[in-house]
ZADO-556840 format. One record per atom (N, C-alpha, C): residue number from 1; atom name; x, y, z. Coordinates in steps of 0.02 Angstrom, whole numbers, padded with zeros to 5 digits. Layout:
! residues N
<rec seq="NUM" atom="CA" u="X" v="Y" w="Z"/>
...
! end
This chain:
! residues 89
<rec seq="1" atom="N" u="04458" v="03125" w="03708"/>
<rec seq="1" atom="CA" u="04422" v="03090" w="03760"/>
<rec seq="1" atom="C" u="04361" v="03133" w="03779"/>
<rec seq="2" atom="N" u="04312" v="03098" w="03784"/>
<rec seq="2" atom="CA" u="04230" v="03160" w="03818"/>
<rec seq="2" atom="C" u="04230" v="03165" w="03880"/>
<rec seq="3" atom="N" u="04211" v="03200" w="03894"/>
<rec seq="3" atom="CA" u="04192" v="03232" w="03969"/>
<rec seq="3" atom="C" u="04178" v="03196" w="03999"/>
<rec seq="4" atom="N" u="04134" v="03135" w="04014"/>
<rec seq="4" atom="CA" u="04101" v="03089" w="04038"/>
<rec seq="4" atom="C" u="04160" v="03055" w="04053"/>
<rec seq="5" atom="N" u="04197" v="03044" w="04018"/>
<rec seq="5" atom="CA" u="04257" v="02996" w="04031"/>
<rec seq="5" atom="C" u="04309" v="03015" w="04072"/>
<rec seq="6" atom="N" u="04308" v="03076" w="04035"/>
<rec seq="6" atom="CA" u="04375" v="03130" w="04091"/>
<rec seq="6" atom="C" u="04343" v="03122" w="04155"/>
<rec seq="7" atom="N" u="04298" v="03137" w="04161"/>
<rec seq="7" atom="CA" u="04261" v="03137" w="04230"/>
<rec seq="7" atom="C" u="04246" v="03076" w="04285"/>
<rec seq="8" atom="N" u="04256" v="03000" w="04228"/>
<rec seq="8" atom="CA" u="04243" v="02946" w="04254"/>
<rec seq="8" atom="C" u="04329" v="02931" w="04296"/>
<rec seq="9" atom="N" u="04382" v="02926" w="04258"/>
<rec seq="9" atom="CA" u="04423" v="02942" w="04254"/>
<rec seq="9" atom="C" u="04471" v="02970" w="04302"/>
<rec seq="10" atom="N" u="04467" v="03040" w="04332"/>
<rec seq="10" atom="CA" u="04440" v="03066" w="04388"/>
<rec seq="10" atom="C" u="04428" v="03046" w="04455"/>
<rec seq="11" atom="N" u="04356" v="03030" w="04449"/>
<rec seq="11" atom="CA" u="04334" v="03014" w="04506"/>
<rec seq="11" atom="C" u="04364" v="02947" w="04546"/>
<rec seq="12" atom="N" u="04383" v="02909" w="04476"/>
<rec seq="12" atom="CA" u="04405" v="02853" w="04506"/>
<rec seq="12" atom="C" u="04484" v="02838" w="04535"/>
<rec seq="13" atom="N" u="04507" v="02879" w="04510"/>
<rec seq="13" atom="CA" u="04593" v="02902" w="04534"/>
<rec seq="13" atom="C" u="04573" v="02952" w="04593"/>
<rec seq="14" atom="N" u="04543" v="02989" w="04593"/>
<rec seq="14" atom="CA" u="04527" v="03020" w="04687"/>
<rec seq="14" atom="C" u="04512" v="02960" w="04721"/>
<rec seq="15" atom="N" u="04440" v="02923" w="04710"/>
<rec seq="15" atom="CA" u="04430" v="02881" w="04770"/>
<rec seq="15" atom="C" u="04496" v="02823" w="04782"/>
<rec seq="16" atom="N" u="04523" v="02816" w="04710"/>
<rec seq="16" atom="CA" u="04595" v="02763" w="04750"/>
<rec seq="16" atom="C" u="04651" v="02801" w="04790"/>
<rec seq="17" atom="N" u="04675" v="02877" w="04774"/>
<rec seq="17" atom="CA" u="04703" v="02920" w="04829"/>
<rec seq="17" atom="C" u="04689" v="02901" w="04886"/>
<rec seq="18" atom="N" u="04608" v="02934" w="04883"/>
<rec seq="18" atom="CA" u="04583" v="02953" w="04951"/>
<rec seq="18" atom="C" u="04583" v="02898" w="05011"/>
<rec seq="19" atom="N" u="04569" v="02823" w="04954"/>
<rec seq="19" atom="CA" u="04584" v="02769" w="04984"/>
<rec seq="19" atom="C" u="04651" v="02743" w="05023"/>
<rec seq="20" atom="N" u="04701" v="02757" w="04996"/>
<rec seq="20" atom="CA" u="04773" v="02760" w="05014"/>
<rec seq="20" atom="C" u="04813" v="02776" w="05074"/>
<rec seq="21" atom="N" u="04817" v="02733" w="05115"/>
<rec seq="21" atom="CA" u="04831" v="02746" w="05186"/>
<rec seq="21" atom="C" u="04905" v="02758" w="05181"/>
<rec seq="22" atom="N" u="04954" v="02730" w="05132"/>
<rec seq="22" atom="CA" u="05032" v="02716" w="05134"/>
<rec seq="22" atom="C" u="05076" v="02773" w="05104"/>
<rec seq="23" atom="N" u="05090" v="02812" w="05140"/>
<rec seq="23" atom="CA" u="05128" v="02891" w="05116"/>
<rec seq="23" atom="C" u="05173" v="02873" w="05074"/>
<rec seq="24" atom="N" u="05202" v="02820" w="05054"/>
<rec seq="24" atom="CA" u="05264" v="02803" w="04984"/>
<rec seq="24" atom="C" u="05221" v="02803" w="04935"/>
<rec seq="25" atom="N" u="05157" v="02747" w="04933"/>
<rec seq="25" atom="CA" u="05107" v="02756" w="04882"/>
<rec seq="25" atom="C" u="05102" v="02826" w="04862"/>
<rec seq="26" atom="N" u="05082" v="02864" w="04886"/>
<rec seq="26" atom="CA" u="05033" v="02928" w="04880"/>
<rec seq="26" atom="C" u="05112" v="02977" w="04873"/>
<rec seq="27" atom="N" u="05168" v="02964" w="04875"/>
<rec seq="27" atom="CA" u="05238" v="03007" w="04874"/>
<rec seq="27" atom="C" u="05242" v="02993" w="04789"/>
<rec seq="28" atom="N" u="05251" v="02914" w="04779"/>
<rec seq="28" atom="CA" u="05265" v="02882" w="04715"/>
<rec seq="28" atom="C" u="05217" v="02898" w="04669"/>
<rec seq="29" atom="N" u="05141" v="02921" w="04674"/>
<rec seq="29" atom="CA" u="05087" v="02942" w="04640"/>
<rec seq="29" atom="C" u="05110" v="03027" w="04616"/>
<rec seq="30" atom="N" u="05129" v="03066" w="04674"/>
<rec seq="30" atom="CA" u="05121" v="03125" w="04681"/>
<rec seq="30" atom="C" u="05190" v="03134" w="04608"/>
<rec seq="31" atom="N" u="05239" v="03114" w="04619"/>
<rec seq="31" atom="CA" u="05315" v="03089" w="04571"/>
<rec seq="31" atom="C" u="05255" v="03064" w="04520"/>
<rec seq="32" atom="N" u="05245" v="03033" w="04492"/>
<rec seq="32" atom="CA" u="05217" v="02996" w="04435"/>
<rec seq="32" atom="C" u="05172" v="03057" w="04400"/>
<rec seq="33" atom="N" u="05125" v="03079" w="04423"/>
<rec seq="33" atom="CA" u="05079" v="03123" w="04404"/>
<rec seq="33" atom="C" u="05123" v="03197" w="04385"/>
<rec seq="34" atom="N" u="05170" v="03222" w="04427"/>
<rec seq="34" atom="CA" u="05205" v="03279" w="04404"/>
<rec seq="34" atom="C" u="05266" v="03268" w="04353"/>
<rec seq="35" atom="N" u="05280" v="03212" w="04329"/>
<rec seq="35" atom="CA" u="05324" v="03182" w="04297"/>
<rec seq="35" atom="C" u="05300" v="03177" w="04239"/>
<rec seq="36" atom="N" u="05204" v="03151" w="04237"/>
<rec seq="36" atom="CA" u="05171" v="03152" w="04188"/>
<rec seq="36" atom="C" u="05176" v="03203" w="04159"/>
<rec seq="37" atom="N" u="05136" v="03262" w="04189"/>
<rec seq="37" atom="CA" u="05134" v="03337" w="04164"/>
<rec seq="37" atom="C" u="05168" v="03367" w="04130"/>
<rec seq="38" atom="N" u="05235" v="03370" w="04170"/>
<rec seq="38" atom="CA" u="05306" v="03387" w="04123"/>
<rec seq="38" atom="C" u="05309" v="03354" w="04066"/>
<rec seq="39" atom="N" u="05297" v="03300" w="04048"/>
<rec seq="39" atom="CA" u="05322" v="03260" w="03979"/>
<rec seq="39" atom="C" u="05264" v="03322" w="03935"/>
<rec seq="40" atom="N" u="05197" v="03299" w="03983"/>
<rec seq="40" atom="CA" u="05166" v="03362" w="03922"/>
<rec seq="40" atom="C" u="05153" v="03404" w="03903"/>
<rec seq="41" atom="N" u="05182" v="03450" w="03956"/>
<rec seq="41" atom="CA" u="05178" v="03534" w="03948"/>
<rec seq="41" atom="C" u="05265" v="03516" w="03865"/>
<rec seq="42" atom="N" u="05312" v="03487" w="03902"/>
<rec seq="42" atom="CA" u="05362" v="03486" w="03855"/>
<rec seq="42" atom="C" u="05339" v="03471" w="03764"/>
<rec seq="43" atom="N" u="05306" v="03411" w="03781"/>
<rec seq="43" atom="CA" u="05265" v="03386" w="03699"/>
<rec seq="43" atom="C" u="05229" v="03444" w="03688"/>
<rec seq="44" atom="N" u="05170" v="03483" w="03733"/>
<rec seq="44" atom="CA" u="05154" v="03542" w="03714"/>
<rec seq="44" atom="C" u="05182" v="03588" w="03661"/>
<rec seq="45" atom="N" u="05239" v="03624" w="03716"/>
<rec seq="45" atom="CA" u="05301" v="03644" w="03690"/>
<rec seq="45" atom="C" u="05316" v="03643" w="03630"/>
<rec seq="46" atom="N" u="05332" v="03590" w="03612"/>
<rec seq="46" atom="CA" u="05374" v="03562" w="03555"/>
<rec seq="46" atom="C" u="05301" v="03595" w="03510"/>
<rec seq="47" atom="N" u="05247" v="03555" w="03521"/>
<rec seq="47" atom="CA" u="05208" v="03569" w="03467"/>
<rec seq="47" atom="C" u="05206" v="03663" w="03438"/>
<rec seq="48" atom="N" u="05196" v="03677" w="03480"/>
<rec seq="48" atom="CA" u="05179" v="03757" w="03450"/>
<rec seq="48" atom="C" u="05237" v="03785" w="03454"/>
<rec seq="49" atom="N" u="05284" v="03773" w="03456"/>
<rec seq="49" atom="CA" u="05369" v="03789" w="03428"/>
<rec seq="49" atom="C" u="05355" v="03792" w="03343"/>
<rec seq="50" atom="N" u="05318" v="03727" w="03324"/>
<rec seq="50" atom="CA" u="05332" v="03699" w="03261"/>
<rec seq="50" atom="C" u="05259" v="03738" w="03216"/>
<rec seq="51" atom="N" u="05220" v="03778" w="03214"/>
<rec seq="51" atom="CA" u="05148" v="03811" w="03194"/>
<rec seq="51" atom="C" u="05178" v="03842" w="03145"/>
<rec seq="52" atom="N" u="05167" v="03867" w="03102"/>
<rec seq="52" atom="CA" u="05163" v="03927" w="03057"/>
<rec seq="52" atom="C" u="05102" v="03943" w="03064"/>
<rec seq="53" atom="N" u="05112" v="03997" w="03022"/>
<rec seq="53" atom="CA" u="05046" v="04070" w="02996"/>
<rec seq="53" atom="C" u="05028" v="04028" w="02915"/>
<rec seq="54" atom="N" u="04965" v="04030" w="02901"/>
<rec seq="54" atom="CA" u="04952" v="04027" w="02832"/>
<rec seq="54" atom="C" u="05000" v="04062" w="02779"/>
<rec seq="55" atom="N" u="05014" v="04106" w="02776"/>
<rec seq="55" atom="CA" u="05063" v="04144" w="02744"/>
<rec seq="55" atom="C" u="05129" v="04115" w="02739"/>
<rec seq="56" atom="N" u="05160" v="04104" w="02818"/>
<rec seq="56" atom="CA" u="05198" v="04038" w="02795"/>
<rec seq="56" atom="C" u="05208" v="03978" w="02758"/>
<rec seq="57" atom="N" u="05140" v="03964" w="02763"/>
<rec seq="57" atom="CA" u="05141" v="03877" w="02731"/>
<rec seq="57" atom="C" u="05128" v="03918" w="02672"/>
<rec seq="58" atom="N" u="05095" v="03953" w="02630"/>
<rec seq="58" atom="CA" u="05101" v="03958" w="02564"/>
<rec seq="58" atom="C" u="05149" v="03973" w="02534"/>
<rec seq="59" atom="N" u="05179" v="04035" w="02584"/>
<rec seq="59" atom="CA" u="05258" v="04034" w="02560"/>
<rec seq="59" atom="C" u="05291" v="03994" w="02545"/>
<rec seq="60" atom="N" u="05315" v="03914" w="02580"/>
<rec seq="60" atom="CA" u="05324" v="03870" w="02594"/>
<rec seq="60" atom="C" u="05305" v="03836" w="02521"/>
<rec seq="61" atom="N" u="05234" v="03811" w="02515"/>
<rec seq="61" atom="CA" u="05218" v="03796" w="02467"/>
<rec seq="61" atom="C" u="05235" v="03828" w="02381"/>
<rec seq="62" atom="N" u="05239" v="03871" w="02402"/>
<rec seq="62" atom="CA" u="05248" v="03930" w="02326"/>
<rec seq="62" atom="C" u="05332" v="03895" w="02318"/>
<rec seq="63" atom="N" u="05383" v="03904" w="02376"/>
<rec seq="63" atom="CA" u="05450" v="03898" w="02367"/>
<rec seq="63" atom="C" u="05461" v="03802" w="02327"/>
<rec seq="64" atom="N" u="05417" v="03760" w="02368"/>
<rec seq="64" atom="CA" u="05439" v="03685" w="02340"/>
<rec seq="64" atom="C" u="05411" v="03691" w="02260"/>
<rec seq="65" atom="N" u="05344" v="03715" w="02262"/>
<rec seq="65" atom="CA" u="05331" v="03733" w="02192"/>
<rec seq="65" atom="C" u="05385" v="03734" w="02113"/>
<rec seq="66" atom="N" u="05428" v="03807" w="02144"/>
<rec seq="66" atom="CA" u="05471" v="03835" w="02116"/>
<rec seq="66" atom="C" u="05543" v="03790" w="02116"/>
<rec seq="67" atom="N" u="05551" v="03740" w="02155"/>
<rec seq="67" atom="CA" u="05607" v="03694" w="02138"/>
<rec seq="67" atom="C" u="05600" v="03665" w="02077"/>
<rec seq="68" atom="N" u="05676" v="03672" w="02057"/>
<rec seq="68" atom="CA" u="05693" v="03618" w="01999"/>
<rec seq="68" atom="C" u="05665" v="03587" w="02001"/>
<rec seq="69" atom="N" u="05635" v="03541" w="01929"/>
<rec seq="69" atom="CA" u="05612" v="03464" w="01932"/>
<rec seq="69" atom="C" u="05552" v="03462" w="01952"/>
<rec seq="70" atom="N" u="05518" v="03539" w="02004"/>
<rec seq="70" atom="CA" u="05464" v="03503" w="02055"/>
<rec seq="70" atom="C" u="05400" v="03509" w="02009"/>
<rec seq="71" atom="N" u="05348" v="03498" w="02043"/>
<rec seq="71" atom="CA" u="05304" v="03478" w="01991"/>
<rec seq="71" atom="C" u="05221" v="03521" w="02030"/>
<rec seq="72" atom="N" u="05202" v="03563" w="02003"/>
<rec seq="72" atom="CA" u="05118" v="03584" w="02040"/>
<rec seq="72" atom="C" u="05068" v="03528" w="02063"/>
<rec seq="73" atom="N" u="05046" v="03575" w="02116"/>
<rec seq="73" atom="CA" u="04976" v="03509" w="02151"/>
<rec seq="73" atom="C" u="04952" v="03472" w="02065"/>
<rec seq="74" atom="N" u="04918" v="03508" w="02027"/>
<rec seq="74" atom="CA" u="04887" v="03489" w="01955"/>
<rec seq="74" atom="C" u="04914" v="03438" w="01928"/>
<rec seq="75" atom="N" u="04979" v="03454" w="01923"/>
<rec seq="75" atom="CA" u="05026" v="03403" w="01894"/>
<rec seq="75" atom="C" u="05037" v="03316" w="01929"/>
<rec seq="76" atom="N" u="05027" v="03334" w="02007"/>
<rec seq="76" atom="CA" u="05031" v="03261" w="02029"/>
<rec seq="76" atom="C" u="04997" v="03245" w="02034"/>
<rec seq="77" atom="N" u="04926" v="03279" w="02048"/>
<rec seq="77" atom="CA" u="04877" v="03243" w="02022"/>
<rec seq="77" atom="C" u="04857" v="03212" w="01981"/>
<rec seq="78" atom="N" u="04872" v="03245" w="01911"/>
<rec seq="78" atom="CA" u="04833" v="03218" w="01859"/>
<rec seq="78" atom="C" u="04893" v="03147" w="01857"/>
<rec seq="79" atom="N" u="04952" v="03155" w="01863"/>
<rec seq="79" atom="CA" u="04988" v="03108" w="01870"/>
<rec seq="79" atom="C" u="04981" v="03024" w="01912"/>
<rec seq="80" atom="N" u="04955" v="03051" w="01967"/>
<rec seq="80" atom="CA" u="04918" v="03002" w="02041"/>
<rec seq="80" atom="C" u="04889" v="02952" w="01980"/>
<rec seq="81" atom="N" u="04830" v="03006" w="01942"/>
<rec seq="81" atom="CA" u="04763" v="02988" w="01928"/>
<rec seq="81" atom="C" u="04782" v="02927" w="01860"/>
<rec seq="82" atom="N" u="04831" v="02947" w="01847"/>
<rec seq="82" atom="CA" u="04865" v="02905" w="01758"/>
<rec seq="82" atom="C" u="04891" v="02842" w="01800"/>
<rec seq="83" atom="N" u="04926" v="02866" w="01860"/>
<rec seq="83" atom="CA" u="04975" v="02809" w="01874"/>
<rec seq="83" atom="C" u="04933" v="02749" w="01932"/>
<rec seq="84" atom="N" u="04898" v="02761" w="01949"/>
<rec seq="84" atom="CA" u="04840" v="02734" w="02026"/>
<rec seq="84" atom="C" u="04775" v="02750" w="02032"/>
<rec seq="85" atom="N" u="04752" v="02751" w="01958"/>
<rec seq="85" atom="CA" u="04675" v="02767" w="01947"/>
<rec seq="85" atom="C" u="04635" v="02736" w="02003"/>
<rec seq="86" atom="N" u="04645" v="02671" w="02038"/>
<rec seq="86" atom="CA" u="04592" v="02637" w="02060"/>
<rec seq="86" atom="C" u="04609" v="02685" w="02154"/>
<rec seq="87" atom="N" u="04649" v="02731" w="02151"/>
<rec seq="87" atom="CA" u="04647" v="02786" w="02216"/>
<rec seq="87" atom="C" u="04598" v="02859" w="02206"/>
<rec seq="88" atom="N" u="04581" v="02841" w="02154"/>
<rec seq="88" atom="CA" u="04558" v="02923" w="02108"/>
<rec seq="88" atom="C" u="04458" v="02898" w="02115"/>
<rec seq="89" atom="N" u="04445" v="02848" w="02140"/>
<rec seq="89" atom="CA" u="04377" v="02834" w="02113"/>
<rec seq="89" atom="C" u="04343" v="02852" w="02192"/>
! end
């Protein structure tokens, strides 16, 4: 999302607060908005739990490589390219 928007965004969720005379409203907002957060500090979370290091993923890569049966980037490619030429153009 751009700045302009974040900002539109914003402004317009303050002035309906600010507007808000009914303390359940503005209780049920205050619950909603910190309820939000949590979901995404948690999804956060989760995400950079799950990162590797480059070194990892090649490792990674080097190990599926080395499976039985498995086959090099080269190989499925040129394979892709025999089997679904009209994806290769």
């Amino acid at each position: 999302m751009e700045t302009i928007e974040l900002d539109t965004c914003r402004n317009e969720l303050i002035r309906d607060i600010l507007a808000t005379d009914n303390i359940e409203v503005l209780r049920t907002m205050r619950r909603a908005y910190r309820h939000a957060m949590n979901r995404m500090m948690k999804r956060a979370e989760k995400l950079a739990s799950c990162t590797y290091t480059m070194e990892e993923l090649n490792a990674r890569i080097d190990e599926a490589e080395a499976e039985e049966g498995g086959a090099t980037s080269e190989e499925f490619f040129a394979q892709m390219e025999r089997e679904m030429p009209w994806l290769c153009k």
